[in-house]
N, C-alpha and C positions, 0 to 999 in steps of 0.2 A: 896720318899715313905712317910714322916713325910709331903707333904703339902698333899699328894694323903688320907690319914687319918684325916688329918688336913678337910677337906675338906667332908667328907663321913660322918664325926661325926657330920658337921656342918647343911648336906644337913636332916642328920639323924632326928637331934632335931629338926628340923623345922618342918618337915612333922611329927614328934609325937602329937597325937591328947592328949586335954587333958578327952576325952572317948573314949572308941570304936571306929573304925572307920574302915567301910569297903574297900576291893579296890576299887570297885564301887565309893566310895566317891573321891577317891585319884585321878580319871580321869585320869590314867596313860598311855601316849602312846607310844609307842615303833617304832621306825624308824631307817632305815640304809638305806646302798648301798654297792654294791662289784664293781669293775670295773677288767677288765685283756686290759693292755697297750700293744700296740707292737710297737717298733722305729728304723727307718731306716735312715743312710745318706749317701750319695755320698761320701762324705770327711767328718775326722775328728771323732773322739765316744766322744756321749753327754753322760748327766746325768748318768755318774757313770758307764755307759752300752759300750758293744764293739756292735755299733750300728753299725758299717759299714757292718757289717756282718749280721744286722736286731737281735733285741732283743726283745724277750718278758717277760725280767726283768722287767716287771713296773707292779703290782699289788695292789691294793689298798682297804679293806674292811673298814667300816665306819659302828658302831651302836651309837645310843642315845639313851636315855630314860626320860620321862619328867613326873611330875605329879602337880598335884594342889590341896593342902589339903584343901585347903580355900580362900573364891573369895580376888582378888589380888595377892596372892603365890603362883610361883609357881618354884619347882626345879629340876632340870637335869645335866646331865653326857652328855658326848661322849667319846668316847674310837676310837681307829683309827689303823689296821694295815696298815705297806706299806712295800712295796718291788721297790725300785727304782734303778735299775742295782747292785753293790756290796754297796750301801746306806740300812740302813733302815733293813727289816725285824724283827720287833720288834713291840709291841703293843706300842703305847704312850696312855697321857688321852688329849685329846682338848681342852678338857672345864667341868668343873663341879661348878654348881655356884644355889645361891638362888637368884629369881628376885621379889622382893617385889613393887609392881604400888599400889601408891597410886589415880594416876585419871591421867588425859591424858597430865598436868603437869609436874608429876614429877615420878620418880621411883628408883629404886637403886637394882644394880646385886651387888655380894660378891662373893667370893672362887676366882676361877681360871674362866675367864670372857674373850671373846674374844674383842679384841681391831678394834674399831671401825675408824681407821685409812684410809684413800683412798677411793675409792669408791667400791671395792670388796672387800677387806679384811675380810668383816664378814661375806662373802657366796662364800668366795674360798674354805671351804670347802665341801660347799652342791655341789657334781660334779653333780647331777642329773636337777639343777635347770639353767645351762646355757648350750650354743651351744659347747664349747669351747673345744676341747682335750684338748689342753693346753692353760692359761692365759696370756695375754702379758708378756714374761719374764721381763721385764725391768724395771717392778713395783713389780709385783705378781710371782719371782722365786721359783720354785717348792724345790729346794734344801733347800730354810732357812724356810721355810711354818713353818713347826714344830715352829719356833722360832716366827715368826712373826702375827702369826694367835692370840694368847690370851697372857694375863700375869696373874700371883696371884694378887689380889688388890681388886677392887674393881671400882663401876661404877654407876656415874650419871644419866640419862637420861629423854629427856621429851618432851614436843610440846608445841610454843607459837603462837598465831594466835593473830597481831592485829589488821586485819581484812580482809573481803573477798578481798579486792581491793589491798593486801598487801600477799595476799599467806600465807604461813604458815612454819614456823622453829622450825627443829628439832636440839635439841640441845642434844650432847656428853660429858660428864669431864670423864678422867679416870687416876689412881694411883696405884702404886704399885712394883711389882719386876715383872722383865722379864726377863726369862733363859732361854739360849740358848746354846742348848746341843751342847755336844763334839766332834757329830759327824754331826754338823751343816756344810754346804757348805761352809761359809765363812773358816771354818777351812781347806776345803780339802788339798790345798798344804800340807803345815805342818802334816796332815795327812797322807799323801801319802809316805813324808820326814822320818815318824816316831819320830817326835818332836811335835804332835798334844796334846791334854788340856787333861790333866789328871782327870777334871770333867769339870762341865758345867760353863760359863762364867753366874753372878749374877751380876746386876743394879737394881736399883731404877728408874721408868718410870711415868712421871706425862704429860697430853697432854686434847685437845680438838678437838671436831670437830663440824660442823655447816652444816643444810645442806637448803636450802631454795627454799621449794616448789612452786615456783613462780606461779602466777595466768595464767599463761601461761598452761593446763591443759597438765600434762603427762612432765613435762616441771622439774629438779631439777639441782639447783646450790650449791656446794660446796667447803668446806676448812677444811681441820686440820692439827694439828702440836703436833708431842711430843716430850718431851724433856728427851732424854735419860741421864742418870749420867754416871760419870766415872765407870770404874769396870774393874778387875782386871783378870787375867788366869793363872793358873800353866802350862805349858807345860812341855813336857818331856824334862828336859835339859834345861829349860827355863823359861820364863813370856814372857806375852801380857798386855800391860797396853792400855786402851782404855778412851781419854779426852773423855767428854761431848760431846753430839751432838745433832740435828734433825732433825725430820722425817716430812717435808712438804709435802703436797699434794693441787693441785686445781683439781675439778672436774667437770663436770655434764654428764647427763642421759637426754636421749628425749625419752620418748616411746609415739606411734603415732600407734597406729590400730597393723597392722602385722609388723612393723616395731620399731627399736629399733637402736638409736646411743650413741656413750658414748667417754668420752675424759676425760685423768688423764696427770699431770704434775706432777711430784715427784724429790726431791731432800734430797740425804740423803749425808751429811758432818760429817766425824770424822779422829779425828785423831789418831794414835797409834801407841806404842814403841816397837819394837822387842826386846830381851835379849833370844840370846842362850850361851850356854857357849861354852867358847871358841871361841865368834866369838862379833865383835864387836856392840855396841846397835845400830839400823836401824830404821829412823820413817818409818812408814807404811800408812802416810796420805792416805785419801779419799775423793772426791770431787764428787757424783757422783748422774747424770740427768737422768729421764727415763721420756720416757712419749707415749702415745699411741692414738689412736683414732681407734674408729669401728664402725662396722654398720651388724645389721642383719634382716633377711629378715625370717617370717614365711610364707614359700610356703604355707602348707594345715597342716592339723594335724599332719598329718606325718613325713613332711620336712621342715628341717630350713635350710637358707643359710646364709654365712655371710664372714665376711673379715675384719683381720684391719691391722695397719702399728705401731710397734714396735719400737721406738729408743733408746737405751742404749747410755751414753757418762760418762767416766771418767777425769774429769779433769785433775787430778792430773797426768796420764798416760803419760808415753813417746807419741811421736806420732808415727801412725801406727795401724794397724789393732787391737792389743790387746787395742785400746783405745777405740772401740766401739764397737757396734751390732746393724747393723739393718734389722729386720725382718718383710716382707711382708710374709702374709697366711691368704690363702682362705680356710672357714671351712662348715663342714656340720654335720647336727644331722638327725636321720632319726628316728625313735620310732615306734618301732615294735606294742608295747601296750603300757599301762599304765606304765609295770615293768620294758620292756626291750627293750634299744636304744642302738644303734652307733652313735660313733662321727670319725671323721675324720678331721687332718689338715694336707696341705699342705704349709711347711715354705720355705720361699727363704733367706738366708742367708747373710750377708754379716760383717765381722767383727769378732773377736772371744774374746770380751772383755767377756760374759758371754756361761754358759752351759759347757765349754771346759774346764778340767783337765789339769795339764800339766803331768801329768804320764803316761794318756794313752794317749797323744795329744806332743807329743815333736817337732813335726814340723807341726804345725796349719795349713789349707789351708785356705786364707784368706775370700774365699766363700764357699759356701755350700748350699747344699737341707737337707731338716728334714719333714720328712713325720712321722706322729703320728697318729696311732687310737687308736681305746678303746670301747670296749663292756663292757657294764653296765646292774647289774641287780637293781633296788628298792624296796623298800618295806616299 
């Protein structure tokens, strides 16, 4: 609550004129979306949900609001309900931040600022703006999102072109703290155990990213890396102590007429100390690769097709099924109007390193089907 204030006072005194000032002036716009999920599978309950039985625990509303008191500034909010199986049903905030450009150079966000990490990370949460029911989990898991989408700090950003024969680079720096709630996915075991964090795990996050618009037109290559600090967790009965780590990504994007492919490499290492009491300290290391590639097809206005291929791999893991996941799904978007689409994916499963509880999953089946849709309204 104290950075949620921290943040409203900040967004406040910006946009205070020093006269009058109408809302008219303020060019204030207001945007959301609502989406209602439903999820089925042959074997196994994902996300939080008794999916074998089909669920439509997965709801999701999304408002922002954005204004600009004065050319260059400008500042907004987003605010975000979800309902993800017994996960969630809570408002959070996503992002609330002042973005001050001073020319095509250079610029700087402040407050709570989403982190520009991968190559979706700062429009996983616009659902209206891709085909996708769901995102490659192996990168873009829907459980830690909360955690992984922004941090408090603050943000670099800008474009250098040295010239047409040379393309054009978009440059990223970003710092600050990143918290990641209690009732974040990484926690669920422990959670499930009733030994889960008695508040939210707090770090110090400093990273970059690069992204380079090659002369190749529709054509972008990139990279970033952040570098997470130690930081610590009360559990119930317990600590979690978490060494340094980071968060690597290679990516790019080809978009080409109605057509659109894209490919992410990600690697995220840390390591960590279990303490329960009464039972002895256990490292917790992790070693773990994801990476994906897709491709989508816009049929006609109406319809979009597409498909990609999934891999999850933890190093560190015994071997065996719980040490991977990998997911083939073919998806489709259809848009009724302007306001209101469905999506649909069909997942093939294989592996049950992510998605899968072991509360409601005590004997894993090492494959599986996941069929996901989702009706969306915009505005």
């Amino acid at each position: 609550m104290r950075r949620l204030l921290t943040g409203a006072t900040l967004a406040f005194a910006l946009i205070r004129p020093g006269s009058a000032q109408s809302i008219e002036d303020l060019n204030i716009q207001i945007y959301g979306y609502a989406t209602q999920g439903f999820l089925y599978t042959n074997y196994n309950n994902t996300f939080y949900a008794m999916t074998t039985n089909g669920s439509p625990a997965w709801t999701e509303a999304v408002v922002n609001m954005t204004a600009q008191p004065k050319s260059g500034l400008s500042i907004g909010v987003q605010a975000r309900y979800q309902l993800l199986g017994a996960s969630g049903n809570s408002i959070t905030l996503d992002w609330a931040a002042a973005d001050f450009k001073v020319n095509d150079s250079f610029g700087v966000r402040v407050g709570k600022v989403k982190t520009p990490w991968g190559l979706m990370n700062e429009t996983q949460d616009i659902d209206p703006s891709y085909i996708w029911t769901l995102l490659p989990q192996s990168v873009y898991d829907i459980t830690t999102r909360n955690a992984d989408l922004s941090h408090y700090g603050g943000l670099a950003y800008g474009a250098i072109e040295p010239g047409t024969k040379a393309g054009k680079f978009d440059y990223y720096i970003w710092g600050g703290e990143q918290v990641v709630p209690a009732d974040d996915g990484q926690f669920d075991d422990l959670n499930n155990a009733g030994t889960g964090p008695t508040s939210p795990l707090n770090f110090t996050t400093i990273g970059g990213a690069l992204h380079w618009r090659t002369p190749l037109p529709g054509l972008m290559l990139g990279a970033s890396d952040g570098k997470e600090n130690a930081g610590s967790v009360e559990l119930h009965g317990g600590s979690q102590h978490f060494a340094p780590w980071n968060n690597v990504s290679w990516f790019g994007r080809f978009d080409h007429k109605k057509w659109m492919a894209g490919a992410e490499w990600n690697r995220q290492a840390s390591a960590s100390t279990l303490s329960l009491d009464g039972q002895p300290s256990s490292p917790e290391n992790s070693d773990a690769r994801g990476w994906f590639v897709m491709a989508s097809y816009k049929w006609n206005d109406k319809l979009s097709l597409g498909a990609y291929r999934s891999d999850y791999f933890e190093k560190q893991a015994e071997l065996g099924p719980d040490r991977y996941t990998k997911d083939w799904t073919a998806s489709m978007r259809y848009d009724f109007n302007q306001f209101i689409y469905l999506k649909a994916d069909q997942h093939f499963v294989k592996g049950t390193a992510l998605s899968l509880d072991s509360f409601r999953n005590p004997s894993p089946h090492p494959d599986y089907l996941l069929t996901a849709m989702k009706i969306g309204v915009s505005f």
